[in-house]
PALUM-896778 format. One record per residue (C-alpha): residue number from 1; residue in one letter; x, y, z. Coordinates in pm, 1 decimal, decimal comma, always signed. Example, Ala and Ser with C-alpha at 12.3 -4.5 7.8 and 13.67 -1.06 7.14 Angstrom:
! PALUM-896778
1; A; +1230,0; -450,0; +780,0
2; S; +1367,0; -106,0; +714,0
//
This chain:
! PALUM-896778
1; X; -2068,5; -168,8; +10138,2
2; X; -2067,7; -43,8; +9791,9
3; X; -1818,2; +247,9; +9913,2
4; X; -1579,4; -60,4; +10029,6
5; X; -1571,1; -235,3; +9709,0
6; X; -1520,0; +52,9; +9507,1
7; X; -1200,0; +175,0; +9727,4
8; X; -1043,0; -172,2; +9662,8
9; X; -1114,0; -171,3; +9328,7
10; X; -1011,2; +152,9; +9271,5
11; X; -689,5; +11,6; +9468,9
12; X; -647,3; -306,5; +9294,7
13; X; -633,5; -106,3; +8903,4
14; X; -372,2; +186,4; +9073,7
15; X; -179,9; -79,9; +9236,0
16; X; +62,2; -261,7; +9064,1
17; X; +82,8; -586,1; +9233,2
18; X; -168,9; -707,4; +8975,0
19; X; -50,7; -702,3; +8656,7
20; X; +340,8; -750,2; +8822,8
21; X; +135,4; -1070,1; +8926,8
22; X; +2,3; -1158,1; +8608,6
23; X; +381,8; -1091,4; +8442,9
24; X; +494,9; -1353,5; +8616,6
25; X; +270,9; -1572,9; +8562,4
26; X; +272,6; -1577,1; +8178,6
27; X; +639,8; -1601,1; +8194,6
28; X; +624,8; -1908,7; +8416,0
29; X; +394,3; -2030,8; +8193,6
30; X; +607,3; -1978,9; +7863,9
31; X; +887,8; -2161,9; +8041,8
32; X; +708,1; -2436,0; +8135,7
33; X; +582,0; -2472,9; +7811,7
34; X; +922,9; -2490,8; +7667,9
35; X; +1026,8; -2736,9; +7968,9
36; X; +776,5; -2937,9; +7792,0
37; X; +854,6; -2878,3; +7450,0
38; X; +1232,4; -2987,8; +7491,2
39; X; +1114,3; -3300,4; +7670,8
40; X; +890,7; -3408,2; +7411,3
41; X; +1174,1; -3316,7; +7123,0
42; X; +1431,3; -3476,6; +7323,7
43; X; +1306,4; -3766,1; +7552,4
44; X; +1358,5; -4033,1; +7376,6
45; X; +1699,7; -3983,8; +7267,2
46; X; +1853,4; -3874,0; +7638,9
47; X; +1666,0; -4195,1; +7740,0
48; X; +1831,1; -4405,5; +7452,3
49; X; +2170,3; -4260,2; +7561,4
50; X; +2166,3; -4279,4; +7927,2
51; X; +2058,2; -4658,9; +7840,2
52; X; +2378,2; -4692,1; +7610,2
53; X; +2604,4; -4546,6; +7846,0
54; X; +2498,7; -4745,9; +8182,0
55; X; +2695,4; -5106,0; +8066,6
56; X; +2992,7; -4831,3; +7988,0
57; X; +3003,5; -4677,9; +8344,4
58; X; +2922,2; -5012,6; +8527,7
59; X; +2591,3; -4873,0; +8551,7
60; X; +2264,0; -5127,7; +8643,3
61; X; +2199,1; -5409,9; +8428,6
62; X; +1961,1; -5288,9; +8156,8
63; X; +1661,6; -5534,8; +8032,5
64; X; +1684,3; -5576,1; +7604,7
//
């Protein structure tokens, strides 16, 4: 038993699925942490716009 979990830990530090793993991770993190970023920054004002331009292109009526 001990034997067993010291082969696959030996195999899970000499492997490099792990930290390949944990790379992508971080970077999906850091991108969805700008995602987030660019929708707080820029939310409002896409939303103001698209609400501007619906009348324009015949769009649906918009409540004031």
């Amino acid at each position: 038993m001990v034997t067993t979990i010291c082969r696959e830990l030996k195999y899970f530090v000499l492997c490099e699925d792990g930290p390949t793993a944990l790379e992508y991770a971080v970077l999906i993190s850091g991108i969805i942490l700008i995602c987030m970023a660019m929708i707080s920054a820029f939310g409002t004002a896409v939303g103001n716009w698209f609400t501007g331009a619906a009348p324009t292109v015949g769009g649906l009526p918009t409540t004031p």
